[in-house]
C-alpha positions in Angstrom: 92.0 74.2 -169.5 95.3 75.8 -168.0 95.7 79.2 -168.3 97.9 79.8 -170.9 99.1 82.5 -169.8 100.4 80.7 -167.2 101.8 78.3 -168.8 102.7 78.9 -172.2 103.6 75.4 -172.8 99.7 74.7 -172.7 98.4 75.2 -176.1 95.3 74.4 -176.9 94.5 71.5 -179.6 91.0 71.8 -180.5 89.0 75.1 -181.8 86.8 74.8 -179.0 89.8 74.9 -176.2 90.6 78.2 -178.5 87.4 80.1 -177.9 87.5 79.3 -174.1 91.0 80.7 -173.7 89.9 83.4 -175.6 86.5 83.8 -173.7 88.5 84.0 -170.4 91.4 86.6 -172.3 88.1 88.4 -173.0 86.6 88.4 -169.6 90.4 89.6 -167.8 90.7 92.7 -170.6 87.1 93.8 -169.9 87.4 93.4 -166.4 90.7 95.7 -166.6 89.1 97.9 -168.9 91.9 97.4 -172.0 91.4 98.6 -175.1 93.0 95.5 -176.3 89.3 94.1 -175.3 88.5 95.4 -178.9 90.3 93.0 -180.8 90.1 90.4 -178.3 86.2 90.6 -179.0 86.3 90.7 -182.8 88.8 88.1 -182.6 86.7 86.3 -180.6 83.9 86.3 -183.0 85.5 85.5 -186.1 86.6 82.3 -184.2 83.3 81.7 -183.2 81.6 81.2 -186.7 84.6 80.0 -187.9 83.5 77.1 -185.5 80.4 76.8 -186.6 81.4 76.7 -190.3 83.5 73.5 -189.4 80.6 71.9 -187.6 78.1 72.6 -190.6 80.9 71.1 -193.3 81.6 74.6 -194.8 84.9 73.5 -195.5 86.4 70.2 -197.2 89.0 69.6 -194.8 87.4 70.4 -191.3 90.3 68.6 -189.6 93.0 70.5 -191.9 90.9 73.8 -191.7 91.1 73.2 -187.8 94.3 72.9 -187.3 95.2 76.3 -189.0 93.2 78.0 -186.7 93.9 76.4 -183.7 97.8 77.2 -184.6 97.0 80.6 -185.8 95.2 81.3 -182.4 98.3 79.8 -180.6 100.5 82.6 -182.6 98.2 85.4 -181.5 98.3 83.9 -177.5 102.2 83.5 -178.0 102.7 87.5 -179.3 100.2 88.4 -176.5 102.2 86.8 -173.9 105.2 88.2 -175.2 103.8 91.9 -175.3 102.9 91.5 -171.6 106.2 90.5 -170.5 108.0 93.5 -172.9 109.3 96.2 -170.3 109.4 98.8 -173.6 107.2 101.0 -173.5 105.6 101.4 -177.3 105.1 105.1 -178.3 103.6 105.5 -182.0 105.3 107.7 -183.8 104.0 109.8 -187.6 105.3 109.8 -190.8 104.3 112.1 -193.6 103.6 111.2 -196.8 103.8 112.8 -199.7 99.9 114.0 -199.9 100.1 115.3 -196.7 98.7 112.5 -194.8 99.8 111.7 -191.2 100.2 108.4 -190.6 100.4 106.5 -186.7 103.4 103.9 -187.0 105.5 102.2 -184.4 109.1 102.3 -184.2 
Protein backbone atom coordinates (compact mmCIF):
# COMPACT_ATOMS: atom_id res chain seq x y z
CA UNK A 1 0.00 0.00 0.00
CA UNK A 2 0.69 3.82 -0.77
CA UNK A 3 1.49 5.86 1.92
CA UNK A 4 -1.35 7.64 2.86
CA UNK A 5 0.03 10.19 3.90
CA UNK A 6 1.19 10.76 0.76
CA UNK A 7 -1.61 10.47 -0.90
CA UNK A 8 -4.58 10.96 0.86
CA UNK A 9 -6.71 9.83 -1.87
CA UNK A 10 -5.41 6.27 -0.99
CA UNK A 11 -7.70 4.85 1.59
CA UNK A 12 -7.42 1.73 2.61
CA UNK A 13 -10.44 -0.87 1.96
CA UNK A 14 -9.81 -3.75 3.97
CA UNK A 15 -9.05 -3.98 8.02
CA UNK A 16 -5.89 -5.56 7.26
CA UNK A 17 -4.64 -2.52 4.71
CA UNK A 18 -5.78 -0.51 8.12
CA UNK A 19 -3.30 -2.17 10.54
CA UNK A 20 -0.39 -1.86 8.01
CA UNK A 21 -0.90 1.82 7.56
CA UNK A 22 -1.10 2.03 11.06
CA UNK A 23 1.94 -0.32 11.71
CA UNK A 24 4.04 1.97 9.48
CA UNK A 25 2.32 5.42 11.29
CA UNK A 26 3.54 3.47 14.33
CA UNK A 27 7.03 2.77 13.22
CA UNK A 28 7.56 6.86 11.89
CA UNK A 29 6.15 8.26 15.56
CA UNK A 30 8.53 5.93 17.45
CA UNK A 31 11.24 6.54 15.22
CA UNK A 32 10.65 10.42 15.87
CA UNK A 33 10.06 9.88 19.34
CA UNK A 34 6.19 11.55 19.40
CA UNK A 35 4.14 11.26 22.09
CA UNK A 36 1.43 10.79 19.63
CA UNK A 37 3.19 7.08 19.51
CA UNK A 38 0.81 6.51 22.54
CA UNK A 39 -2.28 6.56 20.89
CA UNK A 40 -1.06 5.42 17.76
CA UNK A 41 -0.11 2.08 19.78
CA UNK A 42 -3.31 1.67 21.68
CA UNK A 43 -4.99 2.50 18.58
CA UNK A 44 -3.20 0.06 17.05
CA UNK A 45 -4.12 -2.69 19.28
CA UNK A 46 -7.70 -2.20 19.57
CA UNK A 47 -7.66 -2.63 15.75
CA UNK A 48 -5.78 -5.61 16.04
CA UNK A 49 -8.30 -7.80 18.01
CA UNK A 50 -10.83 -6.12 16.50
CA UNK A 51 -9.41 -8.15 13.50
CA UNK A 52 -9.27 -11.10 15.02
CA UNK A 53 -12.85 -10.90 16.33
CA UNK A 54 -14.03 -10.63 12.54
CA UNK A 55 -11.95 -13.55 11.60
CA UNK A 56 -13.36 -15.83 14.53
CA UNK A 57 -17.33 -14.64 13.65
CA UNK A 58 -17.61 -12.47 16.84
CA UNK A 59 -19.79 -10.38 15.06
CA UNK A 60 -22.97 -11.10 12.81
CA UNK A 61 -22.12 -8.82 10.07
CA UNK A 62 -18.24 -9.23 9.58
CA UNK A 63 -18.49 -7.46 6.28
CA UNK A 64 -20.78 -4.58 7.80
CA UNK A 65 -18.67 -4.55 11.11
CA UNK A 66 -15.57 -4.13 8.66
CA UNK A 67 -16.52 -1.53 6.90
CA UNK A 68 -17.08 0.78 10.01
CA UNK A 69 -13.76 0.24 11.01
CA UNK A 70 -12.02 0.55 8.06
CA UNK A 71 -14.03 4.14 7.61
CA UNK A 72 -13.46 4.97 11.13
CA UNK A 73 -9.66 4.37 10.70
CA UNK A 74 -9.84 6.50 7.40
CA UNK A 75 -11.40 9.49 9.75
CA UNK A 76 -8.60 9.15 12.32
CA UNK A 77 -5.78 9.09 9.09
CA UNK A 78 -7.76 12.09 7.54
CA UNK A 79 -7.63 14.34 11.14
CA UNK A 80 -3.94 13.13 11.36
CA UNK A 81 -3.10 14.36 8.11
CA UNK A 82 -4.83 17.48 8.68
CA UNK A 83 -3.06 18.23 12.15
CA UNK A 84 0.26 17.81 10.35
CA UNK A 85 -0.32 20.20 7.74
CA UNK A 86 -2.04 22.90 10.58
CA UNK A 87 0.70 25.85 10.87
CA UNK A 88 -1.21 26.77 14.50
CA UNK A 89 0.41 25.96 17.01
CA UNK A 90 -2.06 24.31 19.75
CA UNK A 91 -1.41 25.59 23.38
CA UNK A 92 -3.87 24.02 26.11
CA UNK A 93 -5.26 26.30 28.08
CA UNK A 94 -7.35 25.67 32.05
CA UNK A 95 -10.52 26.29 33.16
CA UNK A 96 -11.74 26.14 36.68
CA UNK A 97 -14.55 24.59 37.84
CA UNK A 98 -16.51 25.17 40.46
CA UNK A 99 -14.82 22.50 43.03
CA UNK A 100 -11.67 23.85 42.31
CA UNK A 101 -10.51 21.51 39.81
CA UNK A 102 -8.15 22.58 36.94
CA UNK A 103 -8.98 21.31 33.93
CA UNK A 104 -6.36 21.08 30.49
CA UNK A 105 -8.70 22.26 27.43
CA UNK A 106 -7.79 23.47 23.98
CA UNK A 107 -8.95 26.58 22.53
Amino acid sequence: MNDIAQNPNEQPSSIQQVIDEMTRRLDKLQGRQDHRVIFQRVYLLMTKEMHLRLENGFFRDTMWMERVLVRFACYYFEAEIQGYQETTIVRPKYISINSGLVFPVVL
